[in-house]
C-alpha positions as CSV (number, residue, x, y, z in Angstrom):
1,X,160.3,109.7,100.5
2,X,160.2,109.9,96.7
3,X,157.0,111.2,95.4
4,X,156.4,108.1,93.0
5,X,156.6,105.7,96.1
6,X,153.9,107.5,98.0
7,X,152.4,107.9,95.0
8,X,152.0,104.0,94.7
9,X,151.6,103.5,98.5
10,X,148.6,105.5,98.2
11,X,146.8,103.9,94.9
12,X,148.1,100.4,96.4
13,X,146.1,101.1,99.5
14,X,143.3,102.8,97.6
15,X,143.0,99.4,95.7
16,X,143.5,97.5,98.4
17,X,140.8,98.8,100.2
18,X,138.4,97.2,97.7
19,X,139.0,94.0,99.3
20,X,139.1,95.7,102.8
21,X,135.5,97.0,102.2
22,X,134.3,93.2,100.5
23,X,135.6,91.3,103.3
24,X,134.2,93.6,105.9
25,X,130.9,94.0,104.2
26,X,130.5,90.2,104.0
27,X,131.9,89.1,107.2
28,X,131.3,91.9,109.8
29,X,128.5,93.7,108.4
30,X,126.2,90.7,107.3
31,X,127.0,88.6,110.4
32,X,129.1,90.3,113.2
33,X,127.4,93.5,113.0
34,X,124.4,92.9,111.2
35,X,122.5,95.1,114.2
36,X,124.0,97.6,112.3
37,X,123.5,97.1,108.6
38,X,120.3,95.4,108.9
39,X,118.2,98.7,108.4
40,X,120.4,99.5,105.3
41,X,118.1,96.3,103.6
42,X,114.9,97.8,104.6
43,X,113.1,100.6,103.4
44,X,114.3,103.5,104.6
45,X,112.4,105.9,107.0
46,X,115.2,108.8,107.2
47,X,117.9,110.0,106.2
48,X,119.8,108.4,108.2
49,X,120.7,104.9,109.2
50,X,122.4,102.9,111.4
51,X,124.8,101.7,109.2
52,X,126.3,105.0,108.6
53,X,128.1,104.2,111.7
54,X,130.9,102.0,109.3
55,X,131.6,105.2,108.0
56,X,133.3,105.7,111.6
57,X,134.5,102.8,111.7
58,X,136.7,103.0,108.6
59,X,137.3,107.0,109.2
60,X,138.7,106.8,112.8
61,X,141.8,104.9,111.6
62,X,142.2,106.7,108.6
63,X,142.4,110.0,110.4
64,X,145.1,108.8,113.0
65,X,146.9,107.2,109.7
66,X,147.4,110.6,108.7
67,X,147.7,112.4,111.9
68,X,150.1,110.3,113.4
69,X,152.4,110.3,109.9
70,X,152.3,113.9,109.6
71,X,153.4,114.4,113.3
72,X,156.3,111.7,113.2
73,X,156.7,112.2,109.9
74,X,155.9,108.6,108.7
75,X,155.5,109.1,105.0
76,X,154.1,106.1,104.3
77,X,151.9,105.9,106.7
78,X,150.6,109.3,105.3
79,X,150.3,107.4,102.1
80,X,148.3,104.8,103.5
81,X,145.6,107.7,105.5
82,X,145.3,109.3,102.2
83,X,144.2,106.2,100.1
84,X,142.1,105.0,102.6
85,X,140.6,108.8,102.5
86,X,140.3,108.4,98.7
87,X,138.7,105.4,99.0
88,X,136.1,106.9,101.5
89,X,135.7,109.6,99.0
90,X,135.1,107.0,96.2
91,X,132.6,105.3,98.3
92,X,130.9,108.0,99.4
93,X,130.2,109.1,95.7
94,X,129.1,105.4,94.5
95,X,127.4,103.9,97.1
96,X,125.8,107.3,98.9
97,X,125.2,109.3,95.7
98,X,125.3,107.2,92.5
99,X,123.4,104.0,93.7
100,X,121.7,105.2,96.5
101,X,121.0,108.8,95.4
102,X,120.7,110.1,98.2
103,X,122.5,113.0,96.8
104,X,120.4,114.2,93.4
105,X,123.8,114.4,91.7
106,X,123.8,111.8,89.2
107,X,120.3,110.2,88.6
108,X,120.2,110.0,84.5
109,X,123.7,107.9,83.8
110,X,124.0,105.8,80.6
111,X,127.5,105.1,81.5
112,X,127.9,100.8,81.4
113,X,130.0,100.7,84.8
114,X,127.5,103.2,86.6
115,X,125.1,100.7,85.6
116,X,126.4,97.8,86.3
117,X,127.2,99.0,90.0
118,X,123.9,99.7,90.2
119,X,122.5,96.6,88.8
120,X,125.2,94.7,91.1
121,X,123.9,96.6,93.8
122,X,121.0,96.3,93.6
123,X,121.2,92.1,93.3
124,X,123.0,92.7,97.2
125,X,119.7,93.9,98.1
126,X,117.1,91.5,96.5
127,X,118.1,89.7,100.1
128,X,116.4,91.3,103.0
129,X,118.4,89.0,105.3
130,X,121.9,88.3,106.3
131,X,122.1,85.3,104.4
132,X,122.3,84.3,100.7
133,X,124.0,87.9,99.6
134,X,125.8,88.2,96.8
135,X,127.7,91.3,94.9
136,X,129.5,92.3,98.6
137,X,132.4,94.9,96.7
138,X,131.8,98.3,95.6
139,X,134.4,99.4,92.9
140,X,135.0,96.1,91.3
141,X,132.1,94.3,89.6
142,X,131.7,90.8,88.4
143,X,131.4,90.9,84.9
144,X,128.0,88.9,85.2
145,X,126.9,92.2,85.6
146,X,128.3,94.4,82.8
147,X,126.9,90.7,80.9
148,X,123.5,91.8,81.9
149,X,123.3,95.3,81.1
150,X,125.2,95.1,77.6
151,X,122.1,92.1,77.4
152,X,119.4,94.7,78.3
153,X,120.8,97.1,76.3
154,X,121.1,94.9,72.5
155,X,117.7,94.1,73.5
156,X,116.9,97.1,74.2
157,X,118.1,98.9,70.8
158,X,116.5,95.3,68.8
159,X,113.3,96.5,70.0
160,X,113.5,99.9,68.9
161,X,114.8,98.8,65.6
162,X,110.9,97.0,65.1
């Protein structure tokens, strides 16, 4: 396989995923398996939650994706493990560490999309309950948001300029 193909195989899935995670978030996650990802909308006693169980959930195929195409030698199903992977990875640093910090890595970020996310985020959680969510993506944010922030932010400096 030509490395520009898996190349695109890979950030085609990796994009793709964005969807993959929405969909699932809003239609498994906030109604099938809500048992699940209910205590993700409560305060948190631990650590841990249940809802770390979707990491399992999106990992198990992933792993065979890339098991199974480095065996047979199925290159773009390689492609495929590794964007889901790099997806995973991008999750893991958004939702785990910048939004959630439950990592200290990055708590003092003035980037606009960090904050955004955030603010997106945290919108999703204003509802304790299955029902009425909003902001169900991770990567890709509704420019409503980056609206809101930019707001704050012109406010913000008109206030300093008094």
């Amino acid at each position: 396989m030509h490395p520009l193909l898996f190349i695109g195989i890979l950030f085609a899935t990796f994009c793709s995923m964005e969807g993959v995670a929405w969909l699932t978030h809003k239609y498994v996650m906030h109604n099938l398996l809500w048992n699940l990802h209910e205590d993700h909308h409560q305060p948190k006693p631990g650590f841990f939650e249940k809802n770390d169980a979707f990491f399992l959930i999106f990992a198990v195929p992933c792993f065979f994706s890339l098991l199974f195409g480095f065996m047979y030698k199925i290159y773009w199903l390689e492609a495929v493990g590794f964007g889901v992977m790099a997806y995973g990875f991008s999750y893991f640093l958004v939702h785990e560490v910048i939004i959630h910090q439950r990592f200290k890595w990055f708590t003092r970020s003035g980037n606009t999309y960090i904050s955004a996310v955030r603010w997106a985020h945290k919108m999703h959680h204003k509802h304790p309950g299955k029902e009425n969510g909003e902001a169900f993506g991770m990567l890709y944010v509704h420019k409503k948001y980056f609206d809101k922030i930019k707001k704050d932010r012109a406010f913000q400096r008109s206030r300093q300029k008094i």
